[in-house]
N, C-alpha and C positions, 0 to 999 in steps of 0.2 A: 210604594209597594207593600204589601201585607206581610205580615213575619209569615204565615202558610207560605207565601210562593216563593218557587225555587230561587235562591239565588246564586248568580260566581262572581267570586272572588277571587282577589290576588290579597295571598298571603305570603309577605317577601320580607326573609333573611336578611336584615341586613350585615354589612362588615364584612363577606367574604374576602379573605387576604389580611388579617388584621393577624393572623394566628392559627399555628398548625391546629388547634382543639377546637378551635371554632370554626375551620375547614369543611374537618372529620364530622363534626352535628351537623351542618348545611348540609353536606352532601347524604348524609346518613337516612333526614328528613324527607330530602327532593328524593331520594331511591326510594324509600316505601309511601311517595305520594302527600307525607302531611305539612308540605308547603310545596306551594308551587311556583319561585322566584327567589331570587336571590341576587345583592347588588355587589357586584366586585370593587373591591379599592386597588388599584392599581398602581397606589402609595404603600402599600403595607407593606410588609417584611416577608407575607405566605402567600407570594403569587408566579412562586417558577413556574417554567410549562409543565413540568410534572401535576403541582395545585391547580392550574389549568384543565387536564386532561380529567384529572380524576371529575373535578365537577364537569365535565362534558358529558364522562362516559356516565355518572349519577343523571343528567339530564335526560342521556339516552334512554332510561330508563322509567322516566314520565312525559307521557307524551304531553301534557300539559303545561312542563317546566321550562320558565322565561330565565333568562341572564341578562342582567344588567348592568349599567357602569353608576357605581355609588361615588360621583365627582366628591371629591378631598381638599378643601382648601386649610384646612384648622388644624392646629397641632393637636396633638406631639409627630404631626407626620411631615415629611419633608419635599418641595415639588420637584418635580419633573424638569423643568424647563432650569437654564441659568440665573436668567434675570429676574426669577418673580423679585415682587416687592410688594409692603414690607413684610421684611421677616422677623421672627426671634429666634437669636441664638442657631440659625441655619433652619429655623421649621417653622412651618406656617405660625398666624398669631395664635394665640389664645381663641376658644368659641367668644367668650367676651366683648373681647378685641378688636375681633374680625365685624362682628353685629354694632359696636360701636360706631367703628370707621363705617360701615357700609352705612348708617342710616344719617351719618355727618358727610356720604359724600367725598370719602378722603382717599379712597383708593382710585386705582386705575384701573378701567375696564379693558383695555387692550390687552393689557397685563396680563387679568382674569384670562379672557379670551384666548392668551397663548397656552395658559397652562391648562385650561378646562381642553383646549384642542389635541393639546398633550397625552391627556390623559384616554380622550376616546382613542386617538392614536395606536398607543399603546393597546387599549384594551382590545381593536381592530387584529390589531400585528399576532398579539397572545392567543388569541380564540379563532382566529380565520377568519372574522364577521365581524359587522359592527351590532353594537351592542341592542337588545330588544325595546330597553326603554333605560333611561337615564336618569338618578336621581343626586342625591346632594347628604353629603355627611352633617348630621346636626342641624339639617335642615338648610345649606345655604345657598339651596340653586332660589331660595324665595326670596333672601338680601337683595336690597335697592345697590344696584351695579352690578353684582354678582347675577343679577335672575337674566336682564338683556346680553349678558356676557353669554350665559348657560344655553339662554336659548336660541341666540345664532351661532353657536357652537354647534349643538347638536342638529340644529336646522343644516348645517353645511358639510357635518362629515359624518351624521345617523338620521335621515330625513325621514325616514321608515320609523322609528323609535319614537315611542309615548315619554312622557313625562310624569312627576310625582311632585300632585300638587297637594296643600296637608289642610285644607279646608273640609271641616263637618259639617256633615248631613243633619244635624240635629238640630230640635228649637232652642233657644236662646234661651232658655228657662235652666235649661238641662248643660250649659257648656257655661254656666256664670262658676266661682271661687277657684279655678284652675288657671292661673296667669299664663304658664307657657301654651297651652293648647290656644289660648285666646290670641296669645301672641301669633301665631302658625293661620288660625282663622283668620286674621285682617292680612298679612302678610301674602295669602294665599289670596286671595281677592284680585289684588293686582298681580299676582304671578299669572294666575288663570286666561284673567284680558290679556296681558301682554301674549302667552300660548296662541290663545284663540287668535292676535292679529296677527301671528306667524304660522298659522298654519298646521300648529305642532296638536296632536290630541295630551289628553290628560288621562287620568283616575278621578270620575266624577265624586266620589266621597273617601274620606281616609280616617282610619282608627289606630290607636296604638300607642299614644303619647302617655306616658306616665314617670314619675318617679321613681327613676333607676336606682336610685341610691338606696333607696326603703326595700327592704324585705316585703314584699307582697303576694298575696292570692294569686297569682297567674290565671288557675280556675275562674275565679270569680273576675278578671279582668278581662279576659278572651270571653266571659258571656257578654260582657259591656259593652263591648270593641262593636259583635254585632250585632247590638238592638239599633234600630235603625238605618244599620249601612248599607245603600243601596247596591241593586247588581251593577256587575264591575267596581263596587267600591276596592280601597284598600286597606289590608291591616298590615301595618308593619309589627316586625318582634327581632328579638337579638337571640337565639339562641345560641349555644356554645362548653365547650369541656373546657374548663378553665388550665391554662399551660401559664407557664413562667412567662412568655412572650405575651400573651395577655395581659398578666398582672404590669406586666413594664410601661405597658402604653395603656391603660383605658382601668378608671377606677371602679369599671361595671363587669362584676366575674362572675359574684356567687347566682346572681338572677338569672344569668344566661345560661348557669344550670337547672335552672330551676323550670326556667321556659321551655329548655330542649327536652325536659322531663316528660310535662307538661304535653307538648307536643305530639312526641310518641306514645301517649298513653291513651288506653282505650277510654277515659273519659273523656279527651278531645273530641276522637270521632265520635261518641254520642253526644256532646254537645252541636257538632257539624248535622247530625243526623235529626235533632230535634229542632233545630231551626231551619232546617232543610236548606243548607249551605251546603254549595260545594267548592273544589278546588279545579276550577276547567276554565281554561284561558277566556279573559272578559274583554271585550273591545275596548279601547278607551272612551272618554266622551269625545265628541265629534270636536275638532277642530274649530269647527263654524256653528257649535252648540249654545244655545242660550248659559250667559250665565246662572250660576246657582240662586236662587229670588234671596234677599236682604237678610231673611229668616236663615238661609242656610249657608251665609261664606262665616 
């Protein structure tokens, strides 16, 4: 697709429920339009029905706005169910940890399976519905055990819901000296087939990966995010007002100021408006779509 022709986009909040200040920016965003998704943790500390309601009635208020369930397996958060295993110290492993054991094999997928079911559950019970599309905290609906757990999860209690798979649209020229993206590109390959033999649809391209920990251009990352990114792609971003409850669980504050800045400011929308990007709900790719060609997982 040409950078001239229109595209839509889902651009989706993650960590709803992680924090009352990171609530208040999600919902603040989806009311005047400048994100249109947002994925719930239905592990966090900020998901009473009241946190519920307020991002409903904010939802009500773009007709374009998805809700989603952002599955949580990683600490510092803690599961749902009795028996998950293994834990640390009463809360999921480590992101480490958890990618570790998944790529050795060491976990149990039933396990997964009770607690990912848990989680849409819950996210069912809190909202009245089930969730629009399902993704993965830190990336883990894509882990080897953790993605067939994810997606006959969602296959059996959100059969309606997309999925978020983190494979780029872009040539290989352009995605080489960035480890973790590359990581999420191969990972995503077999998340995709496995989708596609279930049936389930996707987010045919995805942007948004970077170095949380560095102070960065925002501006200048959100232009990057969409050179390339096809319609229906996805950008993910963390926006948020940084609250003590934040700083306790997630060592990623000040950027999330920085993003929700960013966001709301009239340089986004002309950056939307110069690339002729919009925010209007995007099909997923087809269930039974051809893979992304060699060039592009």
């Amino acid at each position: 697709m040409s950078e001239t022709a229109q595209r839509r986009i889902w651009l989706v909040a993650d960590d709803y429920g992680i924090s009352p200040g990171v609530n208040r920016a999600i919902c603040d965003l989806i009311e005047r339009g400048r994100i249109n998704a947002t994925s719930v943790m239905m592990v966090g500390p900020a998901i009473s029905r009241d946190d519920a309601v307020a991002l409903m009635n904010a939802a009500a208020a773009n007709p374009n706005a998805a809700i989603g369930l952002h599955a949580t397996l990683t600490a510092p958060f803690a599961p749902l169910t009795m028996h998950y295993q293994p834990l640390h110290g009463g809360q999921f492993l480590p992101l480490g940890r958890k990618l570790r054991g998944a790529l050795l094999r060491r976990h149990d997928r039933q396990v997964i399976a009770t607690e990912l079911s848990a989680q849409i559950e819950a996210f069912t019970e809190r909202f009245g519905r089930t969730p629009d599309y399902v993704d993965g905290h830190q990336h883990v609906q894509l882990f080897p055990q953790v993605r067939d757990a994810f997606l006959g999860a969602v296959k059996a209690l959100a059969p309606q819901a997309w999925v978020r798979q983190c494979g780029r649209s872009v040539p290989l020229a352009r995605r080489l000296g960035n480890p973790k993206p590359l990581l999420l590109d191969a990972l995503s390959a077999t998340f995709r087939a496995r989708a596609r033999a279930a049936g389930i649809g996707y987010n045919p391209s995805f942007a948004g990966a970077y170095d949380f920990l560095r102070e960065t251009d925002f501006d200048k990352l959100m232009g990057s995010f969409l050179d390339g990114l096809s319609d229906g792609g996805l950008v993910m971003c963390h926006p948020g007002i940084v609250d003590e409850t934040l700083i306790a669980l997630d060592p990623f504050t000040d950027q999330r100021e920085r993003e929700y800045a960013y966001l709301g400011s009239d340089r986004f929308a002309e950056l939307l408006a110069m690339r002729q990007v919009s925010l209007t709900a995007a099909p997923p790719q087809a269930a039974t779509g051809a893979a992304l060609s060699p060039t592009e997982i």
